[in-house]
C-alpha positions, 0 to 999 in steps of 0.5 A: 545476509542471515543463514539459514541455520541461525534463523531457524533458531532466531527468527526475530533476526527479521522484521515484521514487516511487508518485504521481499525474501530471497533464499540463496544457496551457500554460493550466493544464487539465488534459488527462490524470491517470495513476498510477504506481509510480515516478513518474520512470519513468513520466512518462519512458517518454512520452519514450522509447517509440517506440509511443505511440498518436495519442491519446497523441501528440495529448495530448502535443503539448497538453501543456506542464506536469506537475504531480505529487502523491507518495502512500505506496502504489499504493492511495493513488493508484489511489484519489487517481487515481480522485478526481481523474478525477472532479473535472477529468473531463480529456478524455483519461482519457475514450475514448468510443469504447472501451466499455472505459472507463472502470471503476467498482466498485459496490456493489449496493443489497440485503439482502446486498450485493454488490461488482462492477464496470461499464463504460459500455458496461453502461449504458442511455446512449450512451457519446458522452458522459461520465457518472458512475455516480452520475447512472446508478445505476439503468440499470445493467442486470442489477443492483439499484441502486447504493448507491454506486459509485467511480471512475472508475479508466482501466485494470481491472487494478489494480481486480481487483488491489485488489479480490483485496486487499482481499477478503482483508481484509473478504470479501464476495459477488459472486453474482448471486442468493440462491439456492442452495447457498453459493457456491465462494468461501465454502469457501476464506474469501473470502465469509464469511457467504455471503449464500445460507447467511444466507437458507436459515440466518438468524443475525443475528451474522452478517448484521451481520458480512456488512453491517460488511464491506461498510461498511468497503469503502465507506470504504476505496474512498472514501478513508478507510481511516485511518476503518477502522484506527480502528474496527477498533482500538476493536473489537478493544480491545472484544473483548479486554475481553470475553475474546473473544480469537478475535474480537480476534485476527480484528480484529488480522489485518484491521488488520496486512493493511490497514495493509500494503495502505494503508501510512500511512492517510490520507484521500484528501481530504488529498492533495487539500488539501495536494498536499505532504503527504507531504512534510510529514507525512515531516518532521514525523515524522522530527524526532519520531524523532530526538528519541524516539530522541535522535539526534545529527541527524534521519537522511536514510537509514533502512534496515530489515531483516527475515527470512523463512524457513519452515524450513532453506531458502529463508531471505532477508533483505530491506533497505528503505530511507526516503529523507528519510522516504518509502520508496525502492523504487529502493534496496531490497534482498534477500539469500538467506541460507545457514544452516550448521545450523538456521535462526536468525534472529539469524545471519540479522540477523548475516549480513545485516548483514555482508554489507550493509557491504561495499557502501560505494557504496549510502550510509551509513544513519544508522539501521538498525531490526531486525525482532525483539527483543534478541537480534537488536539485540545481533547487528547491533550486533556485526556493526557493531563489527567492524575492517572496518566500525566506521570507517563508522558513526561516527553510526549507530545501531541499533534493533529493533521486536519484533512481539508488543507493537510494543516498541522495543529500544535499545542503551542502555536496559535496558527497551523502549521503547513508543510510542501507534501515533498517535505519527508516530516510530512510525508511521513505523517500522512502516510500515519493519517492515511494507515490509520483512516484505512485501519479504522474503516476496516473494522467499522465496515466489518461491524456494520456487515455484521450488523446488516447481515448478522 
């Protein structure tokens, strides 16, 4: 717990990094929960910003203490913000008078349900008072009832962001009936099976398709996505020994996008029981690197590379970085990289490299992971050997993951090494390998926009 009157004075009493925030008046109730991608600029904009609302002021001016949980992604705390607004209910996340608030996401009770999203202004009940939708289920006008439904969540932007997301993985129907023509949605592969195809053409395959889709949704919005992971990873194990390889690879596609979506899996309820636990879990794994790794000492820094290009231009290099084992955007890094003939990953990694060690004043990493195989371990080890940077890199070392087996590459030993996916020294490194490969494709897509479209 931080007061109020010291953070405004210190605000890098806070991390940099996503979390949920609450302030509190001086008794210890809670007045307001919010969420934030850093942690440490947000709380701190409440100090600086000039063009606060009266609301806002009248809650500050309540405040006397910040309490703060640190979450690995946005959707750990859109959903650990959620949760918490439902169980304090704090009186400033609540503006009766705004029919815009709060939002729920609901998930319809039909043969094929559907996803969407209400506000209290849409219910049967005065908006003087807060209520659930799980107490409102069945006023809610225009809809069948609720067979569940999550928030509340304050602000409809990230709940729209979160959903294009999420529907990229598990699609699912927003229609208001069955009738009809398959809707616009299911041409582009966001709503398949459509619900209107299964009524005028019935296949069970595909009803259950439809209806697991949708499970997984419920999981995922309750905080659970470490479930899905696990199910997905037993279905997809199924699949390949059946030889239903196609099936297999739809499987192995649907838990790559969500692990990225969700970072490290874990079930929101675990935040709730051990506000420290990321922290905790961060420790537990990097002691389980260093060993697997036979590091000289559990390394503080890890930065991650990787490349992204679809042909000879617009080729970029992305560096993440892990402080103490929690990812710290506030260091991450992008470089665009210039081939001289044909694009080749491996002077990609050279180049990178190269260029990174001659900015001594970002910090020194204690363990740099390559995304790829051999080839790209033994180019940034050169790289690292040169006159120039060899004095810096004392105790550094060097390892690359290759995407097709998760196989980790090492300077000193002849074969890969293989880690279970439930090992926390691997979990954490391709969490690194996923952040990077996410990092590294948002300014290539940014180049080639710009390169298209000026």
């Amino acid at each position: 717990m931080l007061q109020l009157s010291r953070l405004r004075h210190q605000p890098s009493l806070l991390p940099q990094t996503p979390g949920v925030y609450l302030f509190k008046d001086r008794r210890g109730h809670t007045l307001y929960i919010g969420k934030a991608k850093n942690l440490r600029a947000r709380v701190n904009s409440y100090f600086l910003s000039s063009d606060l609302g009266p609301r806002t002021q009248l809650m500050l001016g309540k405040a006397g203490q910040l309490d703060y949980i640190k979450v690995e992604s946005d959707l750990e705390a859109l959903l650990l913000e959620a949760s918490l607004i439902n169980k304090f209910q704090p009186p400033y996340n609540v503006i009766s008078i705004d029919y815009k608030s709060p939002l729920y996401i609901v998930i319809t009770k039909e043969k094929y349900p559907r996803m969407r999203t209400a506000r209290l202004r849409d219910l049967k009940y005065p908006t003087s008072h807060f209520f659930t939708l799980k107490n409102l289920s069945r006023e809610f006008l225009g809809t069948p009832p609720s067979s569940a439904s999550f928030g509340p969540f304050p602000t409809g932007t990230s709940v729209k962001l979160l959903l294009r997301r999420l529907r990229r993985i598990f699609p699912y129907c927003e229609t208001k009936t069955d009738q009809g023509r398959p809707c616009l949605h299911s041409h582009i592969g966001l709503c398949n099976p459509c619900p209107r195809q299964l009524v005028a053409h019935p296949d069970p395959a595909k009803a259950y398709q439809y209806r697991r889709n949708i499970s997984h949704l419920k999981r995922v919005l309750s905080g659970k996505p470490k479930q899905v992971i696990s199910l997905l990873v037993r279905q997809m194990n199924q699949a390949v020994a059946r030889q239903d390889y196609e099936t297999a690879a739809i499987l192995r596609d649907q838990i790559k996008k969500l692990q990225i979506l969700s970072q490290s899996p874990r079930n929101i309820d675990e935040y709730l029981t051990n506000p420290n636990l990321l922290d905790d879990q961060a420790s537990q794994a990097l002691d389980a690197l260093a060993k697997t790794l036979n590091l000289v000492s559990t390394p503080q820094r890890i930065e991650c590379y990787d490349i992204s290009h679809t042909g000879r231009s617009q080729a970029t290099a992305a560096m993440v970085v892990a402080t103490d084992g929690i990812l710290d955007p506030s260091n991450y890094r992008h470089f665009k990289i210039k081939f001289s003939s044909v694009p080749n990953d491996v002077a990609a990694v050279s180049e990178t490299i190269t260029r990174r060690l001659t900015h001594p004043e970002w910090g020194i990493p204690d363990l740099i992971i390559i995304d790829g195989g051999k080839p790209q371990l033994r180019a940034a080890s050169a790289a690292l050997q040169t006159p120039n940077h060899k004095s810096q890199i004392t105790n550094l070392s060097v390892i690359a993951l290759a995407k097709r087996l998760e196989e980790i590459y090492l300077s000193d030993r002849l074969q890969p090494l293989r880690l279970p996916e439930s090992d926390s020294a691997m979990r954490l490194i391709i969490r690194l390998r996923n952040e990077a490969h996410r990092f590294a494709r948002r300014l290539h897509h940014k180049l080639r926009s710009k390169a298209l479209f000026g």
